[in-house]
C-alpha positions as CSV (number, residue, x, y, z in Angstrom):
1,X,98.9,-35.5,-80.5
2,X,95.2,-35.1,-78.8
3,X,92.4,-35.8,-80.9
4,X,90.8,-34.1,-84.1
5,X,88.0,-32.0,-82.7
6,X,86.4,-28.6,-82.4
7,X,88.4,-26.9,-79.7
8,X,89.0,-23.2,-78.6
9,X,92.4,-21.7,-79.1
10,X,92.8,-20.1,-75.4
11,X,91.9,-21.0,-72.0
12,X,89.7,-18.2,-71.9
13,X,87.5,-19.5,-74.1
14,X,87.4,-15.9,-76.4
15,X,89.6,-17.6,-79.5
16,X,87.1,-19.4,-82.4
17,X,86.6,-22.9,-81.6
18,X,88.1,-24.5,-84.8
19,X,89.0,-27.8,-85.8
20,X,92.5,-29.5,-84.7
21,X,94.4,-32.0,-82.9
22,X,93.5,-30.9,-79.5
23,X,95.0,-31.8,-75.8
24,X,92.1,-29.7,-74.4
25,X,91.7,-25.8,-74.2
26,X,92.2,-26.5,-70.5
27,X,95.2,-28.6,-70.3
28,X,97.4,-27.1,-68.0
29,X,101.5,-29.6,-69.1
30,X,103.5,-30.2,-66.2
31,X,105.6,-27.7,-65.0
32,X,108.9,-29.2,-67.5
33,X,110.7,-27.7,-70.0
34,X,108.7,-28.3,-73.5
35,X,110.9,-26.8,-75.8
36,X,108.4,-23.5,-76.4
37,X,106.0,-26.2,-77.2
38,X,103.1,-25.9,-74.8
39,X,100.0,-24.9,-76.5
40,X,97.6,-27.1,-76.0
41,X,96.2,-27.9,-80.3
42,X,98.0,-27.5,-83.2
43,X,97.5,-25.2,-85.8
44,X,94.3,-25.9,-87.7
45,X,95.8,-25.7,-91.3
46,X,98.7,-28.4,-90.6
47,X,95.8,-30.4,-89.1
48,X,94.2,-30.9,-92.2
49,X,97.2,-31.2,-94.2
50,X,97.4,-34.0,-91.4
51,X,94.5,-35.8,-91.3
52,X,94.4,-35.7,-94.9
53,X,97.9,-37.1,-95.5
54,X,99.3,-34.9,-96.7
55,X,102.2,-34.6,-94.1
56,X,102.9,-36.8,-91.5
57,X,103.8,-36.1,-87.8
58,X,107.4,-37.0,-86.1
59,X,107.9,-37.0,-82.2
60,X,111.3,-36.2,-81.4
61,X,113.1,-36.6,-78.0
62,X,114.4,-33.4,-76.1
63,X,118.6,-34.5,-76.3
64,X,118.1,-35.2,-80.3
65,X,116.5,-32.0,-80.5
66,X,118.5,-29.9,-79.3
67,X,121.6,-31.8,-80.5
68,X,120.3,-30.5,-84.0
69,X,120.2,-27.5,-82.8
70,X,123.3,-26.8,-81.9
71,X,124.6,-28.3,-85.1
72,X,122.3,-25.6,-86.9
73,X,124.0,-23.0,-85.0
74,X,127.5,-24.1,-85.5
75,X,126.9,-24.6,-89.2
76,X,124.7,-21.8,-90.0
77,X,125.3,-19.5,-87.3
78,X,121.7,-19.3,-86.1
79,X,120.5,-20.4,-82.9
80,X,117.3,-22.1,-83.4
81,X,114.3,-22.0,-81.2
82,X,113.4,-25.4,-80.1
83,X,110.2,-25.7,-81.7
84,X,112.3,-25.0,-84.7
85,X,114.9,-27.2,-83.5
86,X,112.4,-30.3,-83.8
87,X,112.0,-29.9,-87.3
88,X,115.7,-29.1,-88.2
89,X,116.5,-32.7,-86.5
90,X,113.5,-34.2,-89.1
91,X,114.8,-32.5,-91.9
92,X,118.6,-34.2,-91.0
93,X,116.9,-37.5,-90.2
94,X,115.5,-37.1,-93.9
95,X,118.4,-35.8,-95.3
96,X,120.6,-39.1,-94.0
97,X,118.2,-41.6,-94.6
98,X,118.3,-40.2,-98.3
99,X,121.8,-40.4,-98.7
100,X,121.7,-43.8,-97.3
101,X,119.1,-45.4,-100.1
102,X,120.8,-42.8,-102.3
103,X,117.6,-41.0,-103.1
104,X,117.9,-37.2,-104.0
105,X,115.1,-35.3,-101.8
106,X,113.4,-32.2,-102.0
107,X,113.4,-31.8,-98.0
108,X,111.6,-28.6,-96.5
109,X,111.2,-27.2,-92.8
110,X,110.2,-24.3,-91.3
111,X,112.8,-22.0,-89.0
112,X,110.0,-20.2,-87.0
113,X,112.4,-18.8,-84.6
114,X,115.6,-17.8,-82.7
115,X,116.4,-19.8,-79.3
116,X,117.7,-16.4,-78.0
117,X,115.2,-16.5,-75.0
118,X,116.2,-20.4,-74.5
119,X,119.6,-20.3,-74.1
120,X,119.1,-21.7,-70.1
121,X,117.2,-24.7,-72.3
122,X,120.4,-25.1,-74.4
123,X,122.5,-24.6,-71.6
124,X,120.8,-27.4,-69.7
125,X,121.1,-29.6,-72.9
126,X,125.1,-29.0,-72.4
127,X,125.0,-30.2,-68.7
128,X,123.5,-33.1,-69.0
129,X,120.4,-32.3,-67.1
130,X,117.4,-31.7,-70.1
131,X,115.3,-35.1,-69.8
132,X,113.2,-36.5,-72.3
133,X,109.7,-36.0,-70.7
134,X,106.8,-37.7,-72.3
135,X,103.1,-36.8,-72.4
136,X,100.1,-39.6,-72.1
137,X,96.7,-38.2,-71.6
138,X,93.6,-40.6,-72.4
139,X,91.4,-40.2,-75.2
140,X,88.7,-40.1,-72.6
141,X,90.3,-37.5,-70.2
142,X,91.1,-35.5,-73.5
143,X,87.6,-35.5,-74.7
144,X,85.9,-34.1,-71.7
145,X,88.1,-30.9,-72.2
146,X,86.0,-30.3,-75.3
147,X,83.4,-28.0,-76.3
148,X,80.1,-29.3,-77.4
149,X,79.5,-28.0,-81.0
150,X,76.8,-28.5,-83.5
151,X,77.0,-28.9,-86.9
């Protein structure tokens, strides 16, 4: 997830540095597939929301993912992007979980987008070949990517 810092929101350094959970405004990701997800902070409202505990953050692996996915397309005739496809496999990781304590659930998530331009990603998913790639980076490393800002 990076840290919670002040951090620019391009890599030219022309977006306002604001405050987010940051990987570095110079962190270039491996050349892999990502799932559209490959900015480098988050945005800063779900931060906050974040660090204030509001919400809480899930990690989900690429096959799960897009497994979701595909069951959102079959059953609701929308291809989702994969960035939207990680939080349709949340909101049916919630959604079983509260049948299986038999809790009823308000459970919300956000379809930001169409997987038209992913279909090679979905394709891959269907061969076999989509890995589940995994990111470290050290707090240290990360930190040096950072801006200096006063308050």
């Amino acid at each position: 997830m990076g840290l919670y810092a002040f951090d620019y929101g391009d890599t030219a350094k022309m977006a306002p540095i604001l405050k987010m959970f940051t990987l570095g405004h110079d962190f270039v990701p491996a050349p892999i597939h990502a799932g559209g997800l490959r900015y480098h902070g988050m945005a800063p409202q779900i931060c906050l929301l974040y660090e204030a505990g509001y919400v809480e953050a899930v990690a989900v692996p690429q096959p799960e993912t897009f497994e979701a996915g595909v069951l959102f397309a079959q059953t609701e005739g929308i291809i989702p992007a994969p960035e939207s496809a990680h939080a349709v496999r949340v909101a049916i990781d919630e959604a079983l979980d509260a049948k299986e304590k038999g809790e009823e659930r308000v459970i919300l998530f956000n379809l930001s987008g169409h997987g038209l331009l992913d279909l090679s990603a979905y394709d891959a998913y269907h061969q076999g070949h989509l890995d589940d790639d995994s990111l470290e980076i050290s707090p240290v490393e990360n930190r040096r990517r950072l801006p200096e800002v006063a308050l």
